[in-house]
C-alpha positions in Angstrom: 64.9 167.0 114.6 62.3 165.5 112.5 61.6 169.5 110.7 65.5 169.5 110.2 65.8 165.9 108.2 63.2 167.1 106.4 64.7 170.3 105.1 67.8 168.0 104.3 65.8 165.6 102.5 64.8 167.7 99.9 65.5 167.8 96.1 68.9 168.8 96.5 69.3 166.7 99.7 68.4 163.7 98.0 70.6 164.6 95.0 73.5 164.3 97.3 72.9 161.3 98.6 72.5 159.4 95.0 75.9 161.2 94.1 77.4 159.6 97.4 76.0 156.3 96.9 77.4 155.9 93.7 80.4 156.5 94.6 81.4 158.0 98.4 84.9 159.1 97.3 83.5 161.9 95.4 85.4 165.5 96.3 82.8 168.4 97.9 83.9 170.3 94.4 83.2 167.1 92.1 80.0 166.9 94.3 79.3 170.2 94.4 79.3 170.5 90.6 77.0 167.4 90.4 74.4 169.1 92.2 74.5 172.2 91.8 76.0 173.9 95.2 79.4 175.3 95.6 82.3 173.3 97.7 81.4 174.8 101.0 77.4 175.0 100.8 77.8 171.2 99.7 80.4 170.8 102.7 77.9 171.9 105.3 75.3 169.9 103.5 77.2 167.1 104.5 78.3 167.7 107.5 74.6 168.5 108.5 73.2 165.2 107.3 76.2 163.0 109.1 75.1 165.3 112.1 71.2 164.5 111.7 72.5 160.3 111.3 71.0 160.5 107.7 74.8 159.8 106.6 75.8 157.0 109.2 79.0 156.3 107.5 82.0 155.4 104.4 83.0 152.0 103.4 84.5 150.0 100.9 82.7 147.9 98.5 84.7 144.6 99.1 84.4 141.2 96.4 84.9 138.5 99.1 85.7 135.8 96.3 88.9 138.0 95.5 89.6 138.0 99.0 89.2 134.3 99.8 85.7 133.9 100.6 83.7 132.2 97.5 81.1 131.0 99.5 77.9 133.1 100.5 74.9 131.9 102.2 72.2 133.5 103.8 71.0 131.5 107.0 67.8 131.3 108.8 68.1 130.4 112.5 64.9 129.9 114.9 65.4 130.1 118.7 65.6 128.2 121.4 66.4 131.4 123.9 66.6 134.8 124.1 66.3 136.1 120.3 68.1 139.5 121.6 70.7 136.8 122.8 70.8 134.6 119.6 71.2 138.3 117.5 74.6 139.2 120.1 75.8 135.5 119.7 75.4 135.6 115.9 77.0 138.8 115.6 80.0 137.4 117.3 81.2 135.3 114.3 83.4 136.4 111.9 82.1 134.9 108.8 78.7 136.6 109.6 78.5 140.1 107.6 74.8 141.2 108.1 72.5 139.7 110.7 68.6 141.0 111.8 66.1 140.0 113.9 62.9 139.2 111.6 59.1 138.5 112.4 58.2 134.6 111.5 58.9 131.2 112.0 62.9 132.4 112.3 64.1 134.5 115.0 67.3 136.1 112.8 68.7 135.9 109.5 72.6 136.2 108.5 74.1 136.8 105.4 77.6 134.9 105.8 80.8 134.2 103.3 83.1 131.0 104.0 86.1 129.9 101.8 84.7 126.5 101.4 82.1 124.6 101.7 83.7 122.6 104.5 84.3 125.7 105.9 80.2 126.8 105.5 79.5 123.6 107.3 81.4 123.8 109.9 79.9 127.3 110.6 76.4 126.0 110.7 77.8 123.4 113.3 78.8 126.0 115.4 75.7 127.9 114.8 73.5 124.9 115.1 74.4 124.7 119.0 72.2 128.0 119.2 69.4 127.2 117.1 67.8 125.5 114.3 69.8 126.8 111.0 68.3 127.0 108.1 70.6 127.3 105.2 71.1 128.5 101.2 74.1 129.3 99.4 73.7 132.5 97.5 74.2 131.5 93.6 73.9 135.1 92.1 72.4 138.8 93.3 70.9 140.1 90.5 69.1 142.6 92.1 71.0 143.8 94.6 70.6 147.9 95.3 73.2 150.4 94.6 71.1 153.0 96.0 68.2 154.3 98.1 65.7 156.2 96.2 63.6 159.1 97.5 60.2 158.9 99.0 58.7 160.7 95.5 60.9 158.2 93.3 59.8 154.8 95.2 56.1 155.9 95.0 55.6 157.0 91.4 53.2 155.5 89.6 55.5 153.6 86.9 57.3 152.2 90.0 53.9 151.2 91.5 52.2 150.1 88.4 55.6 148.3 86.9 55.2 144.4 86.7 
């Protein structure tokens, strides 16, 4: 499996997956054109990387203040059980849209949105029966990725050398 992502993941591979980053709805023609392939040998591209997991899935890029959520934090938790069991527990809530288990002094980190601030605390009261939280509201993202780059692109010199 490892000699097939490979052969996916080259030039053209990686092509593809900056095109469909920057925007997923992209046609297999409009794609196609972008890199170079015809509709069907882009088609099977596809299909061959969702196959492989290299393309795990489509969503929506959602503004949760236009949706009723102003309010995003990003919360540190230690634990006082299980960290696989804090991670399921966490998981669980609504509000929380990414969670991971980390190395450290905290057992998991959250990214969650609330509509209020009220409504932030009272999620860290719930949460706070679990563990110690740990908690800051996310003012800005200024440098939040739009895309993955390839293995070649995230180890050229300028990128390693840049300040």
């Amino acid at each position: 499996m490892a000699l097939e992502i490979e052969r996916l993941l080259d030039e053209t591979g990686w092509q593809i997956l900056h095109e469909l980053q920057q925007n997923a709805r992209l046609s297999f023609s409009e794609l196609g054109q972008r890199v170079g392939l015809s509709s069907p040998a882009v088609t099977e591209r596809v299909r061959r990387m969702e196959d492989a997991g290299i393309i795990t899935g489509y969503r929506a890029e959602i503004d949760t203040a236009k949706v009723g959520y102003p309010v995003s934090a990003i919360i540190r938790m230690s634990a006082q059980r299980d960290c696989r069991q804090l991670n399921t527990i966490v998981s669980a809530f609504p509000e929380v849209l990414e969670s991971y288990r980390v190395t450290g002094g905290d057992a998991v980190i959250m990214k969650v949105i609330a509509t209020s601030i009220v409504h932030l605390e009272a999620l860290i009261d719930r949460l706070s029966i679990h563990g110690l939280p740990t908690t800051s509201l996310i003012l800005s993202a200024p440098a939040r990725k739009k895309f993955i780059p390839s293995i070649e692109e995230s180890m050229s010199v300028e990128n390693v050398l840049a300040p």
